[in-house]
C-alpha positions in Angstrom: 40.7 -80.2 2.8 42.6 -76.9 3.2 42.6 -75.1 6.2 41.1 -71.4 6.1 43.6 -68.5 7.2 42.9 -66.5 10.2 41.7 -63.3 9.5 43.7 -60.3 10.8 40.4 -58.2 12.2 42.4 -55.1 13.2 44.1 -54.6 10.0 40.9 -54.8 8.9 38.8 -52.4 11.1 42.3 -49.9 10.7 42.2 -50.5 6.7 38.5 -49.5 6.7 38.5 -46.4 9.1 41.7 -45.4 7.2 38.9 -45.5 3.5 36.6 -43.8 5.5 39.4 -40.9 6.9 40.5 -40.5 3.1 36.6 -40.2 2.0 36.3 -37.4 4.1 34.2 -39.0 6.5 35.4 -38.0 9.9 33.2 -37.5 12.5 30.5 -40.6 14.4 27.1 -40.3 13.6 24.4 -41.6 15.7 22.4 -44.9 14.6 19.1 -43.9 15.0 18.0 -41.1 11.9 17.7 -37.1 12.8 16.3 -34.1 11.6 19.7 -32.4 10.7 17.8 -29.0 9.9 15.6 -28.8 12.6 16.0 -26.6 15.6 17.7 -27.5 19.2 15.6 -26.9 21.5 15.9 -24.1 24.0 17.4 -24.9 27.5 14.8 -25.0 30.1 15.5 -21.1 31.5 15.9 -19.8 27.6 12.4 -21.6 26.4 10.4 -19.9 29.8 12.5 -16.5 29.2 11.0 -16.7 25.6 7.2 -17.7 26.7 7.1 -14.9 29.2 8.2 -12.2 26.2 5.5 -13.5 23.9 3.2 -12.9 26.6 4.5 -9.6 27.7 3.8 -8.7 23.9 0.7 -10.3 23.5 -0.4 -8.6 27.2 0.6 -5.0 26.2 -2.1 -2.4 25.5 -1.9 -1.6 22.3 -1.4 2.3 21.4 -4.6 4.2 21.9 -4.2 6.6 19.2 -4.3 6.5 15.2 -1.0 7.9 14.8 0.7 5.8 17.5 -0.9 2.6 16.1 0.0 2.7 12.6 3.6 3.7 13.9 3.4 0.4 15.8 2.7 -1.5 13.1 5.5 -0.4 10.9 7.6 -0.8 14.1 10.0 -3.9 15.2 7.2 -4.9 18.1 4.2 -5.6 14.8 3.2 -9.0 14.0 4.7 -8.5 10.6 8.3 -8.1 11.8 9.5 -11.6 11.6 8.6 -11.7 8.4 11.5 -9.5 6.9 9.4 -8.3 4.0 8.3 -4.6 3.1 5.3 -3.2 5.3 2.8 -1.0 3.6 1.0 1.7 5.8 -2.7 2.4 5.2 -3.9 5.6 4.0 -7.3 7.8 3.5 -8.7 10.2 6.0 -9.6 9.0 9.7 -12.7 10.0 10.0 -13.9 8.0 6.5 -17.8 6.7 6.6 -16.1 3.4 5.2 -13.5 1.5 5.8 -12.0 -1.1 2.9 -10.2 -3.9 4.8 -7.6 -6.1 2.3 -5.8 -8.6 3.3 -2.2 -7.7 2.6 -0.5 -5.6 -0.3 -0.2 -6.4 -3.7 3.6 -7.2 -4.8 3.8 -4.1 -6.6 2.7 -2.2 -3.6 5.8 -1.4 -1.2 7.6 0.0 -4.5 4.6 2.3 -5.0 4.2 2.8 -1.6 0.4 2.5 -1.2 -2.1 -0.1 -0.9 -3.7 -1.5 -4.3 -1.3 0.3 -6.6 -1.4 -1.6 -9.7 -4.0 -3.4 -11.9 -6.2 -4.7 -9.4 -5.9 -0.8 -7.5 -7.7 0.4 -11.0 -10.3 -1.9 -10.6 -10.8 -1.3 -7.2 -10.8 2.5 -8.1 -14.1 1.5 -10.4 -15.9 -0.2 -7.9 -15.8 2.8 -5.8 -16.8 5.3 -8.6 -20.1 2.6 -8.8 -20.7 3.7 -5.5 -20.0 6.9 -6.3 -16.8 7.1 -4.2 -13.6 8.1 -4.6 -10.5 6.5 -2.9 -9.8 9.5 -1.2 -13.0 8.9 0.5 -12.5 6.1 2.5 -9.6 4.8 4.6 -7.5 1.8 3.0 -5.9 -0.3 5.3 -4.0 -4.4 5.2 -4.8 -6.9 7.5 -1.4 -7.7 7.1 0.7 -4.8 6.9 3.5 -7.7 4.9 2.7 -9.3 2.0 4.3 -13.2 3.3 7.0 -14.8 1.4 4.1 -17.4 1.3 1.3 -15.3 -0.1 -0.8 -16.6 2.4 -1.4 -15.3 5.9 0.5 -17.5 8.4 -2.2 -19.4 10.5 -0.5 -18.6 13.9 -0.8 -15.4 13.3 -4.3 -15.1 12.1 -5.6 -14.6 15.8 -3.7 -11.6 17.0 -4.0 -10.1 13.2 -7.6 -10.0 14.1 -7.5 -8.7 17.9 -5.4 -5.8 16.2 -7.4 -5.6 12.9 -10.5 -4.6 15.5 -8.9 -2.3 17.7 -7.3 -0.6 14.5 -11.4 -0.8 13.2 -12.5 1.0 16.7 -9.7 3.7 16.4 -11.7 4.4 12.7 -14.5 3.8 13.8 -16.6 4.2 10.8 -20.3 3.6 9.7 -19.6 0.8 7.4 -17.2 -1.7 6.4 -16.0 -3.0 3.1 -14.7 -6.7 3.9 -11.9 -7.2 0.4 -11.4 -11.0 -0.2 -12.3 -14.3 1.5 -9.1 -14.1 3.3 -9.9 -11.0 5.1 -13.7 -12.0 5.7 -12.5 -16.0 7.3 -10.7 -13.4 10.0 -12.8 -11.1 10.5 -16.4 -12.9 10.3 -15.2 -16.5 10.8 -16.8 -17.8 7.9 -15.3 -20.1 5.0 -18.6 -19.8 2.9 -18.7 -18.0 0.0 -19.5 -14.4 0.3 -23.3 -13.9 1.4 -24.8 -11.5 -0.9 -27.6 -11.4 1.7 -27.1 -9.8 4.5 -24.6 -7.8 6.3 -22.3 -8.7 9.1 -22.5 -6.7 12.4 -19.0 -6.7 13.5 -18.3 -5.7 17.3 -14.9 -3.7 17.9 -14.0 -2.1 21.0 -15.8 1.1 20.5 -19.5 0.0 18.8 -20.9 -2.4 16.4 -20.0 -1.9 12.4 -22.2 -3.3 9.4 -19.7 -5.0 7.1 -20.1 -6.4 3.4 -18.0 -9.0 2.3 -17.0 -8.7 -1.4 -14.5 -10.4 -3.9 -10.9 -8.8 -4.0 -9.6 -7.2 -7.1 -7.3 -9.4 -8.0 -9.9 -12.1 -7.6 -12.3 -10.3 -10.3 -9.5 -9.7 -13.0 -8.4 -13.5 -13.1 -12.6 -14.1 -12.9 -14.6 -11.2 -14.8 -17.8 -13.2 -14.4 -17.8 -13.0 -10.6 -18.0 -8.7 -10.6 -22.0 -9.5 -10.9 -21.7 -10.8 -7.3 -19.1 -8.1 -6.6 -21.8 -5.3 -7.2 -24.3 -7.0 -5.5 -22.4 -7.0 -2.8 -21.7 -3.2 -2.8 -25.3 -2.7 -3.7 -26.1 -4.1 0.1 -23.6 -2.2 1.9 -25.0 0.7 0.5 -28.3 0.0 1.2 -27.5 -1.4 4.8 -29.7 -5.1 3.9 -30.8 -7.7 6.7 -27.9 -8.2 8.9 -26.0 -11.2 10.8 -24.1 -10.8 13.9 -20.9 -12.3 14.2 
């Protein structure tokens, strides 16, 4: 029988780490798997420093007059501002009978610089005319002052889009409110129903109580023509001021 040779280990270990060197692989890694991409967390004093900012924020009065509001949302201190994409201001006169709520601008709309600029804005345009409105009549304004990179309002954010969504409703104050899209009516009614062509919503803000109709947004009704049947019912109601819900 022949007798196997020793092995030399360290030449070994020393002609491995010296493949690994020349593969470019430098550095230990540790044995157990991480999440290269996510964030460290913040030291102890940095992660309370941050908690007691957000509450600051969320604590501070917000700015008691039109002017100062809307400037506030197009501001660095706005919900929005995170999101590093263009704001959209709303527009129409402040002391409008109704107020149309959306739920952010179209993606046409920060290059035309108003709210519901494009195709679905022409069709919204009609609907008011069937009412026999005109968009200079009423007062226009986002949920969302941002359109998201998403499309789709951020669910942490929903609850302080609404607390400011109110107090910008009781700074309008208006008779009645238009409710655009089932985005804009899950905030601002709670509901994830279909629009109720029944009734009315009574919607309390910090100065009264508003009667709000929920209806299907433009851009909803060009992709599905059938569904402006619903749509006019639904403006039928808020101009007749139907049974009501409170909410």
């Amino acid at each position: 029988m022949g007798v196997e040779p020793n092995s030399d280990w360290q030449a070994a270990a020393a002609s491995a780490l010296e493949w690994w060197r020349d593969a470019g692989v430098d550095v230990l890694t540790e044995a157990d798997p991480r999440d290269w991409l996510a964030r460290a967390p913040l030291p102890a004093a940095a992660a309370a420093a941050a908690t007691a900012g957000a509450n600051a924020e969320a604590a501070a009065p917000l700015p008691e007059t039109l002017e100062a509001f809307v400037a506030w949302r197009m501001g660095p201190d706005a919900p929005e501002a995170a999101w590093h994409t263009p704001r959209v201001a709303p527009g129409g006169p402040a002391d409008a009978t109704l107020m149309v709520l959306v739920d952010m601008p179209e993606a046409e709309d920060a290059a035309a610089g108003t709210l519901l600029s494009g195709a679905a804005g022409r069709l919204f345009d009609r609907m008011l005319a069937a009412i026999g409105l005109e968009r200079e009549q009423v007062y226009l304004a986002p949920l969302a002052y941002a359109r998201p990179v998403t499309e789709q309002l951020p669910g942490d954010a929903v609850s302080r889009l609404r607390e400011v969504a109110l107090h910008h409703l009781g700074l309008i104050a208006p008779q009645k409110l238009l409710l655009l899209g089932r985005a804009t009516e899950r905030v601002l009614i709670g509901t994830n129903q279909a629009s109720d062509t029944k009734s009315l919503h009574a919607i309390n803000h910090s100065q009264a109580t508003v009667m709000a109709a929920a209806c299907h947004h433009p851009r909803f009704l060009l992709k599905r023509p059938a569904a402006k049947a619903d749509a006019w019912k639904n403006l039928q109601l808020l101009l007749s001021g139907g049974p009501s819900q409170c909410v």
